[in-house]
C-alpha positions in Angstrom: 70.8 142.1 101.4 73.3 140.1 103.4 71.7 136.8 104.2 73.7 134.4 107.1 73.3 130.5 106.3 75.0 128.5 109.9 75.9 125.0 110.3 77.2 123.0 112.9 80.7 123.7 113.4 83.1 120.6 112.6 87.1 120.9 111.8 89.7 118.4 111.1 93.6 119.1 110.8 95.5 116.2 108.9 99.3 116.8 110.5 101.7 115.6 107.7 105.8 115.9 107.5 107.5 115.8 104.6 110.4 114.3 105.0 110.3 111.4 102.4 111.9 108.6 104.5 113.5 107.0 101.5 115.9 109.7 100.6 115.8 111.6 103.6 115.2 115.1 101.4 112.4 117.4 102.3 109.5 117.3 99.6 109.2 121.1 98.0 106.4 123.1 99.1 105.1 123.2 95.7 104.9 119.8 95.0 102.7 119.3 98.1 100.5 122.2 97.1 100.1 120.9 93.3 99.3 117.4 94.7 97.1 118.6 97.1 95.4 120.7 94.3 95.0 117.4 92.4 93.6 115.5 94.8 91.0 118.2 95.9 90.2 118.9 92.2 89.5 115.1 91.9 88.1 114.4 95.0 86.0 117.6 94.9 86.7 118.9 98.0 87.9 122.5 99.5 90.7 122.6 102.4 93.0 125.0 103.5 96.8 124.6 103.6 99.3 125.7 106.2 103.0 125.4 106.0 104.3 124.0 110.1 107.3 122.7 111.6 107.5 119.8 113.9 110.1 119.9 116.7 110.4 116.4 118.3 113.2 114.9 120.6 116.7 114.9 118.9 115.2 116.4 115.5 112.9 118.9 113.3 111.3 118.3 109.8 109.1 120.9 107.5 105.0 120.0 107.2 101.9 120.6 106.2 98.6 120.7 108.0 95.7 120.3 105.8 92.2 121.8 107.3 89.0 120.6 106.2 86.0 122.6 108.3 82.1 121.8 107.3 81.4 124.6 105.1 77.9 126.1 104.8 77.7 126.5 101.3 78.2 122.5 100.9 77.4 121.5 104.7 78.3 117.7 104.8 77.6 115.1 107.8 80.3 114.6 110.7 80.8 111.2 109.7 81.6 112.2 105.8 84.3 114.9 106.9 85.8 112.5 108.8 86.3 110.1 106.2 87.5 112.9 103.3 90.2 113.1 106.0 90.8 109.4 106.6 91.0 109.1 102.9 93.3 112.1 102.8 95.3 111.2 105.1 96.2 107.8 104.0 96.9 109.0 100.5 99.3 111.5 101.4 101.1 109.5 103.9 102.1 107.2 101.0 102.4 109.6 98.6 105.0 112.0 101.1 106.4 108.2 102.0 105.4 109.2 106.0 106.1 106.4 108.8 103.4 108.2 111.1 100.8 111.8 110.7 97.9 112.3 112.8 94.4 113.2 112.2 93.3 115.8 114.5 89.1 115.5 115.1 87.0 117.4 117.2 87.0 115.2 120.0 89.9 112.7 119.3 93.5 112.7 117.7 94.1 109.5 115.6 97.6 108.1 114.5 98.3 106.7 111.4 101.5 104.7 111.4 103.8 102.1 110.4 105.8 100.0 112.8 
């Protein structure tokens, strides 16, 4: 028998280019999915992954968005979502050597940048 188990419905995008500003080059697909793998693994989390494009004045760049939703089978509080995503965020920012991503909430977009 099919049983339904419901939650209340919270999702989170981290936006993140891949551009590595040092050398300029594009960080491989694969090496963002196998450190996002790592970081999951170790962090014991479950997100999606989506391959995007930004198009912004004068330029272009390849990116990720990384989706976390609250899950039934492991519901967690609003407040612990959003900071898996925080951490997330600010780990892959340094990691992909990003001047600025955003963390798209439910009712807010944050900015996290350098100046």
């Amino acid at each position: 028998m099919t049983k339904v188990k419901s939650v209340d419905t919270i999702e989170i995008k981290v936006f993140i280019g891949l551009k590595d500003l040092d050398t300029g080059r594009t960080v491989p697909y694969d090496v963002v999915e196998k450190e996002i793998l790592d970081y999951v693994s170790k962090e014991k989390m479950c997100v999606t992954l989506t391959k995007t494009r930004f198009i912004y004045v004068n330029g272009a760049e390849n990116g990720v968005i990384v989706g976390l939703i609250n899950y039934p089978r492991f519901p967690k509080a609003k407040k612990h979502l959003e900071s898996q995503a925080l951490n997330l965020a600010l780990h892959f920012k340094n990691r992909f050597k990003q001047k600025r991503l955003s963390i798209m909430y439910p009712d807010r977009t944050r900015m996290l940048y350098e100046e």
